[in-house]
C-alpha positions in Angstrom: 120.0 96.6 94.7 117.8 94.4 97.0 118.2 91.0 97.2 115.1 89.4 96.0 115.5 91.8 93.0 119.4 90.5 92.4 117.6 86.8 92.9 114.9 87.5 90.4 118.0 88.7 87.9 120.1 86.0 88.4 117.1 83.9 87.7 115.8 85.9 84.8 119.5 85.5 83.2 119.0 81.5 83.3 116.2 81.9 80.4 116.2 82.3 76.7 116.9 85.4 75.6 113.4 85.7 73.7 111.9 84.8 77.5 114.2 87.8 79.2 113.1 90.0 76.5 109.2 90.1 77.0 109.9 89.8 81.3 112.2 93.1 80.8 109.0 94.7 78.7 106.4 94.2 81.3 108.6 95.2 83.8 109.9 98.6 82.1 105.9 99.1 81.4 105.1 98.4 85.2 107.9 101.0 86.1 106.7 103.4 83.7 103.1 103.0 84.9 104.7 103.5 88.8 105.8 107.2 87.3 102.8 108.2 85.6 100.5 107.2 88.7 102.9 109.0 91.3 102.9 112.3 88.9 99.4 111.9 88.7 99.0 111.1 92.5 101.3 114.0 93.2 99.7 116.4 90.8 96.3 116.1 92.6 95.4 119.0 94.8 93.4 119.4 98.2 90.8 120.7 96.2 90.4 117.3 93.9 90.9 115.1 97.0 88.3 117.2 99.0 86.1 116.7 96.1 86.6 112.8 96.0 86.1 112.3 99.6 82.5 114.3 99.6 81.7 112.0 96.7 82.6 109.2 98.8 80.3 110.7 101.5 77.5 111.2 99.3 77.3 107.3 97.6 77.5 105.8 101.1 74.6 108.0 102.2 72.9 107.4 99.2 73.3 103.8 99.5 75.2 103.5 96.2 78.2 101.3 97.7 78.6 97.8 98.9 80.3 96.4 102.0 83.3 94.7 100.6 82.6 91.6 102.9 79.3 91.1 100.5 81.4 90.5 97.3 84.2 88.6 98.7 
């Protein structure tokens, strides 16, 4: 275990239980979020990326995407 996560525990344990409770929640549902999206990510083939990427291509020549420094 890493030591800002051991920090964040030993701070975590300071609170009401009822507090503790609905921080472990959002975490387990973060974590299980972090296994579906690298299954997901992992599951995708060449062909799906390939196909993303010329999609990319086509919207920037078509103009259909904006510089992020313009909405920033």
């Amino acid at each position: 275990m890493t030591k800002l996560l051991q920090e964040a525990i030993t701070q975590l344990q300071q609170l009401p239980d009822d507090t503790q409770d609905a921080i472990a929640s959002r975490l387990l549902a973060e974590l299980q979020d972090e296994v579906q999206w690298d299954a997901q990510f992992a599951a995708t083939t060449e062909q799906q990326w390939q196909a993303m990427a010329d999609q990319v291509r086509q919207d920037i020549a078509t103009g259909n995407v904006m510089p992020l420094d313009t909405i920033l």
